[in-house]
LUMPALO-265931 format. One line per 4 residues: number of its first residue (from 1); their letters; for each residue x, y, z of C-alpha. Coordinates in steps of 0.02 Angstrom, whole numbers. Layout:
N
NUM	A	X,Y,Z; ...
REM end
This chain:
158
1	XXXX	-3121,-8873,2552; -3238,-8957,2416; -3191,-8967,2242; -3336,-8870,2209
5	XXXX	-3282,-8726,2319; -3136,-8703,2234; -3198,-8682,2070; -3198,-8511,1996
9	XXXX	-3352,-8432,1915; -3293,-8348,1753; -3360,-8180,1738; -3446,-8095,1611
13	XXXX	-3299,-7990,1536; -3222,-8165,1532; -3360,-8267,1469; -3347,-8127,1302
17	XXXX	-3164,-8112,1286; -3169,-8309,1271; -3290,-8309,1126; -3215,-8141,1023
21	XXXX	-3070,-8252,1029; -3154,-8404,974; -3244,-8293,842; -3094,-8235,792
25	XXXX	-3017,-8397,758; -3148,-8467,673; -3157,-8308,561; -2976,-8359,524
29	XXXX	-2995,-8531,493; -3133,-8492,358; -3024,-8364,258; -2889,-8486,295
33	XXXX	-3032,-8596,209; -3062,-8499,58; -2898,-8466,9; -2872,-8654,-8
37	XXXX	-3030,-8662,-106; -2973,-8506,-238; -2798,-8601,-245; -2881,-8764,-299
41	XXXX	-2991,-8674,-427; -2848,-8596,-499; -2752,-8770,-517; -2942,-8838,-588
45	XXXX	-2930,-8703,-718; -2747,-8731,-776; -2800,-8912,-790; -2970,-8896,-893
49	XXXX	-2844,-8750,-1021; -2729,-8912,-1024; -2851,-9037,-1054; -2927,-8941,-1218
53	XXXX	-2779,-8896,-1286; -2723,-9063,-1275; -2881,-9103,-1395; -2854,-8994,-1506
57	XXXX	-2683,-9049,-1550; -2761,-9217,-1599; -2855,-9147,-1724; -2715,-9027,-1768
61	XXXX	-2660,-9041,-1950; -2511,-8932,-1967; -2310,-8950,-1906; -2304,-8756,-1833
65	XXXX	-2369,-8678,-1687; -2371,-8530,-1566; -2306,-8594,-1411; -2315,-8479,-1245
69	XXXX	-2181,-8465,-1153; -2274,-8409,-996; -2426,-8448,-900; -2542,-8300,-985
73	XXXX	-2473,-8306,-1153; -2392,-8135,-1163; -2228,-8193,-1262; -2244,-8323,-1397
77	XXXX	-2127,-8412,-1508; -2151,-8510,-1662; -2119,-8690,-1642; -2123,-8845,-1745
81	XXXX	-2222,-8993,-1676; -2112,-9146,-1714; -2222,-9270,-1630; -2416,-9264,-1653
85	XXXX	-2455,-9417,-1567; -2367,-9409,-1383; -2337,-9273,-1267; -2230,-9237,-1119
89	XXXX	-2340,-9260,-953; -2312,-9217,-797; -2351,-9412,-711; -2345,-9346,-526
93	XXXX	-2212,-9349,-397; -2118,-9198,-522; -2086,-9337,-655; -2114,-9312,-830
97	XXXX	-2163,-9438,-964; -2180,-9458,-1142; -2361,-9547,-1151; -2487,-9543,-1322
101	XXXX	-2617,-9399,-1313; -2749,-9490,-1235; -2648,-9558,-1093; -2618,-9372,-1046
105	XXXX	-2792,-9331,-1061; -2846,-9465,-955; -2701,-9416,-817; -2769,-9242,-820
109	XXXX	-2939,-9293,-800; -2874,-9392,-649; -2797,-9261,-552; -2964,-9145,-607
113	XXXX	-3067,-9283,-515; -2934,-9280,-359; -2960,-9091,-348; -3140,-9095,-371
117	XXXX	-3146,-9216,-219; -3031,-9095,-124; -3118,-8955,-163; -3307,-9032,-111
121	XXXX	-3209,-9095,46; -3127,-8884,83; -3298,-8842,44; -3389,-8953,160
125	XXXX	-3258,-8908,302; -3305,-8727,250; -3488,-8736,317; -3462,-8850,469
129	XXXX	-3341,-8687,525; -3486,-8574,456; -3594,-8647,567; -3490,-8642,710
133	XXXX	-3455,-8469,685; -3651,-8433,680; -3679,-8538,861; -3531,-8437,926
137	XXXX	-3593,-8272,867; -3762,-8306,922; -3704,-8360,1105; -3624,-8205,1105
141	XXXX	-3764,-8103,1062; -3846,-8196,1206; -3711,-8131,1326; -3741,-7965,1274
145	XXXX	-3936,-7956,1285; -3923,-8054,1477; -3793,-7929,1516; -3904,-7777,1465
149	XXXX	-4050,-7833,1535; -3956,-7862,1708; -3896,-7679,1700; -4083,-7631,1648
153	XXXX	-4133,-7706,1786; -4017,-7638,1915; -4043,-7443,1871; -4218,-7466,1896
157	XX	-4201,-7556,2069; -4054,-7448,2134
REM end
């Protein structure tokens, strides 16, 4: 028997089964997608709140300060600023260093660029999936309009 003769046609329930569940996926991979995109924002944000605060402490003039001892500034605590010239930076890797202001500026800038990048690259990756989505939705609306014209076409012949 030919190779050809042994092949099996794939039906039409299959033929849409196959693409809901490539739909499906794709539809995951995008939120999958977004969530990355919202978690780099976030980190964006945190930097930029870090980056001006660490220019306004150049310019800062006096030895006290509130100093929030969580992310969104509910509790505060007074605290004296012994050193107005360095600060304690996170380098990468988990280390920290003491480097002068503008070192820490420019490290924060950095990683802003490195997200940026990321987040362009998430974004781009976003609408190459968006796209496939739309050809796989629109090859399954295709199915679906040959299938109901077949059955249109068989009630009025039989």
């Amino acid at each position: 028997m030919s190779a050809r003769g042994q092949e099996r046609r794939v039906t039409y329930r299959e033929a849409v089964e196959r693409l809901v569940s490539d739909i499906n996926r794709v539809e995951e991979y995008i939120r999958s997608l977004q969530q990355n995109a919202n978690i780099v924002l976030a980190e964006l944000e945190e930097l930029r709140i870090a980056r001006e605060a660490l220019e306004q402490l150049k310019m800062y003039k006096g030895e006290e300060a509130l100093l929030a001892l969580d992310r969104r500034g509910h509790v505060m605590a007074r605290g004296v600023i012994t050193a107005k010239d360095k600060v304690i930076a996170n380098i990468g890797g988990e280390f920290l260093m003491e480097v002068p202001i503008d070192v820490a500026i420019k490290i924060i800038v950095a990683k802003e660029s490195d997200l940026r990048n990321a987040l362009n690259a998430i974004n781009q990756e976003i609408s190459s999936a968006y796209t496939l989505y739309e050809r796989l939705r629109a090859a399954l609306s295709q199915i679906v309009e040959e299938a109901e014209k077949k059955a249109r076409e068989e009630s009025r012949s039989g």
